[in-house]
N, C-alpha and C positions, 0 to 999 in steps of 0.2 A: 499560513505557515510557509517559509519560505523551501521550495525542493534544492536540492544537490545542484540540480542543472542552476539554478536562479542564483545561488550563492556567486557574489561580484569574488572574483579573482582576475589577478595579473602579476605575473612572474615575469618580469625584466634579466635578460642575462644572455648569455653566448649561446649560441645555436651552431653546430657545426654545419661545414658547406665547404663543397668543392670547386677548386677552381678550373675551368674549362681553358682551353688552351687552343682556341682555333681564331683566326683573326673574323671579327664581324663582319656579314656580307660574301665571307666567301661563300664558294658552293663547292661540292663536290666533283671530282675528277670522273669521266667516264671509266664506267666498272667499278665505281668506290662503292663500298659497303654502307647501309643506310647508319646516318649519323645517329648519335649515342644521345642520350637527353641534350638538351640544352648547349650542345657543340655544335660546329663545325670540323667537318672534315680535314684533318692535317694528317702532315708525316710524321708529326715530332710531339711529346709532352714533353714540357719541362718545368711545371708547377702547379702547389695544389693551393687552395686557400683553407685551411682547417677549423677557423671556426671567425665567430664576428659579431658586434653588439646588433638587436634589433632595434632597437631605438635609440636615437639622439634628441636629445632637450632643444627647446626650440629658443635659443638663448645663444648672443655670440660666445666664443669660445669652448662652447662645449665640444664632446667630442665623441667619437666611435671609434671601435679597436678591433684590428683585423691580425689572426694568424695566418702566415704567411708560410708556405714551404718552396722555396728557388734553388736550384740547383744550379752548381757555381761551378767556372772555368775549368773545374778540372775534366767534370764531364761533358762539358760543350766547347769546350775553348772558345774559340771566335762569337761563337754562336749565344755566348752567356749571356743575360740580360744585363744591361747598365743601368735601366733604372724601370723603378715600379711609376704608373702612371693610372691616378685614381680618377675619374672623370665622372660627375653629375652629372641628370639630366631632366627637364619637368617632370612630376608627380605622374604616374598613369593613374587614369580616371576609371579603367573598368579589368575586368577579367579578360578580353580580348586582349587588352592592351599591356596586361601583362604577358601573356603570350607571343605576342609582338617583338617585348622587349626580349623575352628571352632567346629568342629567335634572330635577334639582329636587327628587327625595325623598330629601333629606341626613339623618342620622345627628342624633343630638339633640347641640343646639347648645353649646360649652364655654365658649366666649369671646369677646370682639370689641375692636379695636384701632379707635379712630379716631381721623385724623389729616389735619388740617386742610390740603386744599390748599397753602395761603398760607405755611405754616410747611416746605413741601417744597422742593429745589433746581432745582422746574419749570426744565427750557431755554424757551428763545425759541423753539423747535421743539416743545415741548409737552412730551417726555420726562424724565421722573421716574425717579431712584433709591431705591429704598429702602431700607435696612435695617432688620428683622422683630425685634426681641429677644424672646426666649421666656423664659418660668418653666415649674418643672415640679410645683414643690406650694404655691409661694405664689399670690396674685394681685395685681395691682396694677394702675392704669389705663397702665401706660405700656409693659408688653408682656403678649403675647399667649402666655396658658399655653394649653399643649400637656402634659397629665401624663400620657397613655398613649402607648405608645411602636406603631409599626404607620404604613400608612397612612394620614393626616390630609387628608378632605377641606379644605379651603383656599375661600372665598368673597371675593372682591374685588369691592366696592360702589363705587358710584360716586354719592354722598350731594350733596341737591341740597333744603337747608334741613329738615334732619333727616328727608326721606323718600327711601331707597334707588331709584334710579331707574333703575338698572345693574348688572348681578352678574354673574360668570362663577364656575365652581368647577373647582380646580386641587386637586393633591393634592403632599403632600411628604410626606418618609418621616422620619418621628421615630426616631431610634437607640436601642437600648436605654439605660435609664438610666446613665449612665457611661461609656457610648461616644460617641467623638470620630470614629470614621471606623466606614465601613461592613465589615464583614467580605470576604476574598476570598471570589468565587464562583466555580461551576463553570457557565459559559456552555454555555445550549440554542444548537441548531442554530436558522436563521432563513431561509428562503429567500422570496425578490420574484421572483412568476411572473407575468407580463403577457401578451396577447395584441396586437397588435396587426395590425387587421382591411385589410381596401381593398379598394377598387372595383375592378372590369376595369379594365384601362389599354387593351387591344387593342382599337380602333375598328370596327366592319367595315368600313372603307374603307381599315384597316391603319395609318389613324395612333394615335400615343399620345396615351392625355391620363389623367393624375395630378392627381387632383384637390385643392382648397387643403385640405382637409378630411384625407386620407390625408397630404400635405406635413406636416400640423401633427402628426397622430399621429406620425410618424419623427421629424421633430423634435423633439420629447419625450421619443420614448426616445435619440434622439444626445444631446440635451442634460442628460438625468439622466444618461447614463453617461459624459460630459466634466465632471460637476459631484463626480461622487461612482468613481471612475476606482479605487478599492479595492474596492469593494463589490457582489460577482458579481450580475450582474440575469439571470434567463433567461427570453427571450424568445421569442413564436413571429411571428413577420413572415411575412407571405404572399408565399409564394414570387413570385407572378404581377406584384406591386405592385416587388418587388427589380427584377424585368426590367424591366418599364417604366421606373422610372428610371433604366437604363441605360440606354434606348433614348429619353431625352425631350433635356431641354434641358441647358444646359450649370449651370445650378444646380442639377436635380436630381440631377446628377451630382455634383456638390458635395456634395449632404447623403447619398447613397451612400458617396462616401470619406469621410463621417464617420463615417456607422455602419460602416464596414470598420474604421475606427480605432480603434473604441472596445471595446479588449481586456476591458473588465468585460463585456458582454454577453456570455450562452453562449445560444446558437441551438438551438433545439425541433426538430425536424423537424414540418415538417404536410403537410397537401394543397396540393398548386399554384395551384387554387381550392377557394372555401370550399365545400366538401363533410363533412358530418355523417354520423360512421360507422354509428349508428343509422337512418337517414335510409334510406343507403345501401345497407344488410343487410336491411332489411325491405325496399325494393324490389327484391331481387334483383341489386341494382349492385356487389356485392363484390368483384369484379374490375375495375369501372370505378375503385372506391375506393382498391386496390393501386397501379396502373397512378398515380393522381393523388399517391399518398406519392411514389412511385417520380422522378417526374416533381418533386415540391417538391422532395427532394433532393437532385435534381442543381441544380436550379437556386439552391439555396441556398448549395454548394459552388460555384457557379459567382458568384454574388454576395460571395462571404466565403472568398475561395481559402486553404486554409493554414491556416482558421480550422475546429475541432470542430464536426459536428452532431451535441446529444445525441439519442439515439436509444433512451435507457432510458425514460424520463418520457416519458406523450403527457397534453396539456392537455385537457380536456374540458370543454365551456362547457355545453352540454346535456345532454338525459337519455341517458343511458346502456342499451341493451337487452344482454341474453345474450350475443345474436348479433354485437354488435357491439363488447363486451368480448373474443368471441372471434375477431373477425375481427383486433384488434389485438394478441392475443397471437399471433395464427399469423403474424405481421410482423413481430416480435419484439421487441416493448413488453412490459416486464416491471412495470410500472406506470402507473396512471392516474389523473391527478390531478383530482381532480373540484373541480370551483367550486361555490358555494354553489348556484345553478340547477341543476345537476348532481345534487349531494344531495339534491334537493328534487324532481325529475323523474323520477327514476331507478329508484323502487320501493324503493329499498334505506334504509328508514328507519330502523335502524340505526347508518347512518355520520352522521344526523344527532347523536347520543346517543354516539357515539366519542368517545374520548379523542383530541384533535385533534392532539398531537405523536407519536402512533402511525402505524404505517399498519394496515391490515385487508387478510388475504388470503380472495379471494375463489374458491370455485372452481366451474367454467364447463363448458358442455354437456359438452365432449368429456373432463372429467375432470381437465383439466390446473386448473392455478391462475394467477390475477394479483393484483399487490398494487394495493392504492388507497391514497390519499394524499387531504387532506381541506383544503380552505381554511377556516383557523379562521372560521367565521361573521360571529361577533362583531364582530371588526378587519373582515372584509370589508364589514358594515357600513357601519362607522365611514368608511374608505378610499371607497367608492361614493360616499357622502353629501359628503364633501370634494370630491372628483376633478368631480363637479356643481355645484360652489357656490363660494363666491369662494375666490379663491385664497390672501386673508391669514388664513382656517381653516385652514389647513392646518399649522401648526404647534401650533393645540389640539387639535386628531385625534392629531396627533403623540404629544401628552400624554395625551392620554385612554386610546391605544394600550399604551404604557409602564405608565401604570398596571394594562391589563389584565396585560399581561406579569406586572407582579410579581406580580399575585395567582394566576396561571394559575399561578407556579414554589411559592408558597407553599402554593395548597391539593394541587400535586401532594407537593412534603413531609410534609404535612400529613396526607396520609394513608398515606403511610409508602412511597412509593417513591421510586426512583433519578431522578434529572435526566441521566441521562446517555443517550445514542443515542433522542433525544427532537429535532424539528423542528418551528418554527411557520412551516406554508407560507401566504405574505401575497401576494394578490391582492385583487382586487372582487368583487362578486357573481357578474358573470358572466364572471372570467377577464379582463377589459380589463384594459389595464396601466394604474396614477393616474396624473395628470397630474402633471407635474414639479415642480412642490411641493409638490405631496403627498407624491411620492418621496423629495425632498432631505431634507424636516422628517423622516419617516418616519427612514430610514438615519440621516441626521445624531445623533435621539434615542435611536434604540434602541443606535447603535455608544457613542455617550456614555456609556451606561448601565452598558456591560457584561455586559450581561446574556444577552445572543444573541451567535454569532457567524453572518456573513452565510456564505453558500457556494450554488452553482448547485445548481441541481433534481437532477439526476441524484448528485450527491456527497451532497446533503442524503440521499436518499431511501437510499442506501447504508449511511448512518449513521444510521439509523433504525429501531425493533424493531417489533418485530410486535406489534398490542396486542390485535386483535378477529380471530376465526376466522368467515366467513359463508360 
């Protein structure tokens, strides 16, 4: 019988994605602030690219179709671009080399299309359409050859009296020669692990106070899962920060019945307050540790009546010890999902160098074993450096993500295994959940794709094989 995950799907269609606006190669000015996804340091935006076909047919004349947002003379005068400049370049071959390219060190260059402002359907709002026509062994000035079939990095200039003044790099998927649509696939698992953290609420004088800061975190995750309401998130919310807003005003009550409402969220178990199980083991608190699960439980159950608390998956933001891997299998966590920090603090530098759709079982003083689960690096990244920086990057992370994707499923092909009981679990570095448009571009791009299906941490980690023995 065929599962969910195995069912061949592929959604062909526009993906949105932003355009970056920094020239390639530059670098930053001393004292400049660290660059934002996929840019380069500048003084100036002056356009977005708002959405774009993922694939092109591998047949001449076909085509791809980019939205375009350019802001015209009246706001830059001199400064306006005169013409949009599309520029190919070879296929990258791996996941480095799409990092590469988004970064500035693209692949040797094939082609370039340039097309005059003036002769575009610019609106009065500034946004442009375009349509892309490709060859595949001829060339001509009036499209833009693409002859190898694969990932194509994609360069959008923004030309300002014949010197490039703006560029972002996008990527689309050239089809094999002859092909018109993409082949079905066999969708990886995909799981959105987030954390989110707060303050005490309990005053010692007994009153509550939730501060704007914690308000804005909830909100974020109520509002990514009112935005995207198919698509399971799981979450670890502090149990302590749940009661206070029971216990506050009559809006924080509000944005409680909304996270009760918001059936895509599946609920983590954690501590009541924030207590680190390593932290906690090494001081001899391992029982005060119990006692604080024991306690977020209920009171999670008591925040979310009716609704699951997983209790197979525990999120770990920090370093991980023995003792404190073993304290959470004796409370019967049969996995632990470590965050990039986690990977990196933990001694076990191994699971940096894992296969990141596997998990690795580990096994622990007293004999017994637990599994680990890994936040792909990479994407975490990508996601941290968005979820910081303006909000209209967030649907070129989106893109850059996708991209990693496909090459992550091609060089696992590639080397000759299965796609199948494989999971890419997407957080931040340190387990915080993105902010809400980073989440929607995120979900939005990768459900388009087809390429992943979404599913809560505990179901993901279920459907997932073993891939490292430590």
């Amino acid at each position: 019988m065929m599962t969910a995950r195995m069912r061949s799907r592929m959604t062909v269609g526009l993906v949105p994605l932003l355009l970056t606006t920094a020239p390639i190669g530059a670098t930053p000015g001393a004292g400049a602030s660290e660059p934002r996804p996929g840019r380069v340091m500048v003084d100036e935006r002056i356009g977005s690219l708002l959405s774009q076909s993922q694939y092109v047919a591998g047949v001449d004349d076909s085509t791809f179709q980019l939205t375009l947002f350019v802001e015209g003379e009246s706001t830059l005068g001199n400064a306006a671009p005169t013409d949009i400049v599309i520029t190919s370049y070879d296929p990258v071959e791996s996941r480095l080399a799409v990092r590469d390219a988004i970064t500035g060190r693209l692949p040797d260059l094939v082609d370039s299309l340039v097309i005059p402002v003036e002769s575009t359907n610019r609106s009065s709002s500034g946004l442009v359409d375009l349509t892309i026509p490709i060859e595949i062994d001829s060339r001509s000035q009036s499209r833009l050859q693409l002859p190898d079939s694969g990932l194509i990095p994609i360069s959008i200039g923004l030309q300002v009296d014949r010197t490039i003044t703006n560029q972002l790099v996008t990527f689309v998927e050239r089809l094999p020669e002859g092909s018109t649509v993409p082949e079905p696939v066999i969708p990886i698992g995909a799981s959105v692990v987030g954390a989110v953290g707060g303050s005490l609420t309990l005053a010692p004088d007994s009153t509550t106070i939730v501060t704007e800061s914690d308000r804005a975190s909830l909100g974020n995750a109520a509002a990514a899962a009112e935005s995207s309401p198919g698509t399971p998130m799981s979450i670890v919310f502090r149990p302590e920060l749940l009661e206070g807003l029971s216990r506050s005003t009559d809006d924080d009550l509000a944005l409680l019945e909304r996270l009760r409402a918001a059936t895509s969220l599946a609920h983590l178990a954690t501590t009541y307050v924030d207590l680190d199980v390593t932290a906690a083991t090494s001081a001899g608190l391992g029982d005060v540790f119990t006692d604080q699960v024991r306690l977020g439980e209920d009171a999670l159950r008591s925040a979310f009546p009716g609704s699951s608390i997983l209790r197979g998956t525990w999120l770990q933001a920090g370093g991980l010890s023995s003792s404190g891997a073993q304290k959470l299998r004796d409370l019967g966590f049969t996995t632990v999902l470590m965050s990039t920090t986690a990977q990196e603090r933990s001694g076990l530098g191994a699971l940096l160098f894992a296969d990141p759709t596997r998990l690795a079982e580990m096994r622990l003083p007293s004999g017994t074993t637990i599994q680990a689960a890994v936040v792909d690096v990479h994407i975490a990244n990508l996601l941290t450096l968005a979820s910081a920086g303006d909000p209209t990057d967030a649907n070129l992370v989106s893109q850059q993500v996708l991209a990693e994707v496909k090459m992550l499923r091609r060089e696992i092909v590639e080397r000759g295994d299965s796609l199948e009981n494989r999971t890419l679990f997407l957080s931040t570095i340190d387990g915080d959940l993105p902010t809400i448009d980073v989440l929607l571009a995120l979900t939005d791009t990768l459900s388009a794709s087809g390429l992943v299906e979404f599913e809560d941490v505990d179901s993901a980690v279920r459907n997932t094989a073993i891939g490292l023995l430590d």
